[in-house]
C-alpha positions as CSV (number, residue, x, y, z in Angstrom):
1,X,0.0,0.0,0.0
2,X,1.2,3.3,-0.4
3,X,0.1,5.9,1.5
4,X,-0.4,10.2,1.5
5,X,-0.1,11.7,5.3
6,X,-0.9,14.8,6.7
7,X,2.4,15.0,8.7
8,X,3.1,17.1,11.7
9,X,6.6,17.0,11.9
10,X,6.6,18.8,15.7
11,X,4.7,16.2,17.0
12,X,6.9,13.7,15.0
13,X,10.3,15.4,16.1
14,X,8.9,15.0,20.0
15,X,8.5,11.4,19.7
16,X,5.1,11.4,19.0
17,X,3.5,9.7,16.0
18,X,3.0,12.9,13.5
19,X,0.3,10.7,11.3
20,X,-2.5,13.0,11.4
21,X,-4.4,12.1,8.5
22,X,-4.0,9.2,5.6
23,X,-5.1,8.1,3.0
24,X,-4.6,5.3,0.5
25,X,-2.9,5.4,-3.0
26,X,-3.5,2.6,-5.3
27,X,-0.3,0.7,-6.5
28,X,-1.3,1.0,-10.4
29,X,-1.6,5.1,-9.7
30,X,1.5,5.4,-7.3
31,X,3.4,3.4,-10.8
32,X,1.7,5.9,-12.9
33,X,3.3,8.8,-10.7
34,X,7.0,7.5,-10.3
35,X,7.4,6.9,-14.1
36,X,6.4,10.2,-15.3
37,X,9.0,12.5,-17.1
38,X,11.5,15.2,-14.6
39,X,11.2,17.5,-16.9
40,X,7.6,18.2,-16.4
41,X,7.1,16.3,-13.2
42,X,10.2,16.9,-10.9
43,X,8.6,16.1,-7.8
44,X,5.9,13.2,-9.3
45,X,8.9,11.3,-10.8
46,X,11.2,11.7,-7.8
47,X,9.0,9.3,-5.4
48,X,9.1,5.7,-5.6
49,X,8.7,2.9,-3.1
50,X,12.3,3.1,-1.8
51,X,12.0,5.7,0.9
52,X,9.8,8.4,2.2
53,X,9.1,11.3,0.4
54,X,8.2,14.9,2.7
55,X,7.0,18.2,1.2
56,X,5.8,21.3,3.1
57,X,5.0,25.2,2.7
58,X,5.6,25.9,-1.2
59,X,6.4,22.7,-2.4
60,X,2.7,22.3,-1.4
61,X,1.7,24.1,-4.4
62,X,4.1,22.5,-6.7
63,X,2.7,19.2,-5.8
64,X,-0.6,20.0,-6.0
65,X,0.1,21.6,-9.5
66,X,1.9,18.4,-10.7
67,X,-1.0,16.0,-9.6
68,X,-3.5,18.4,-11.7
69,X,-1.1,18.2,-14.9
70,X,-1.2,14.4,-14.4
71,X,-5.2,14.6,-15.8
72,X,-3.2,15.6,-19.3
73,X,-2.0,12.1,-19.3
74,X,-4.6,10.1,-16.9
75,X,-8.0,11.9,-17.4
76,X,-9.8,8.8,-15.5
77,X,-7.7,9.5,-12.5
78,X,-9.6,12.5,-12.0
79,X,-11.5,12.2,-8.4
80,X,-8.3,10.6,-7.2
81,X,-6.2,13.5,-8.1
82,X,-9.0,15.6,-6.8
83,X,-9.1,13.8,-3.4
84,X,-5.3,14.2,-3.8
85,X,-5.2,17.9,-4.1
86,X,-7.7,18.3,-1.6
87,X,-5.6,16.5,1.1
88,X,-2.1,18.7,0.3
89,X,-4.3,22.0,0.2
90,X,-5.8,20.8,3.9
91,X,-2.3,20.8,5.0
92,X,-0.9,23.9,3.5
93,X,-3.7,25.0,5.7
94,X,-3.2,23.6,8.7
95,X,0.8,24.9,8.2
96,X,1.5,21.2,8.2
97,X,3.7,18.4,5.7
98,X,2.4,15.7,3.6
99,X,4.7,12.4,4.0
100,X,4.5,9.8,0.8
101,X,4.4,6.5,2.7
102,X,5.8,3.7,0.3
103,X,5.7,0.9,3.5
104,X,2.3,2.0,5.2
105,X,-0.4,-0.4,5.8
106,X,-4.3,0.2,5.3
């Protein structure tokens, strides 16, 4: 499973668990993500199931932007991407990370 968490790294950097929100990526979508082009998708094609992956404050936007381009190539993914979006704009809000979790469970 691979996962996209709201991450308070505060909390996380006291000891405590910095989860605050998740949700679940499917594995065909998360493939879809890591082999898109650097060129147009610098931070999309830099995650893969290796490692974590955190983003915060402007990077926000730049991930959010990528995920909308990604309809230009996946138009079906739509209300994933939209869910997607939604989620990184909630944490912007909330002055908070989003964490790419390639070794989370449901």
């Amino acid at each position: 499973m691979y996962n996209l968490i709201v991450w308070d790294t505060e909390l996380a950097a006291a000891g405590g668990n910095g989860s605050l929100k998740k949700m679940s990526i499917p594995l065909d979508f998360a493939r879809l993500l890591f082999q898109l082009p650097s060129a147009g998708f610098p931070i999309l094609s830099s995650l893969s199931f290796d490692d974590h992956d955190l983003f915060s404050g402007f990077q926000l936007d730049s991930l959010a932007g990528e995920l909308i381009e990604v309809l230009n190539i996946d138009p079906s993914a739509s209300s994933l991407v939209d869910l997607m979006v939604s989620f990184i704009r909630d944490a912007k809000l909330q002055k908070k990370s989003v964490l790419f979790d390639p070794f989370g469970k449901e």
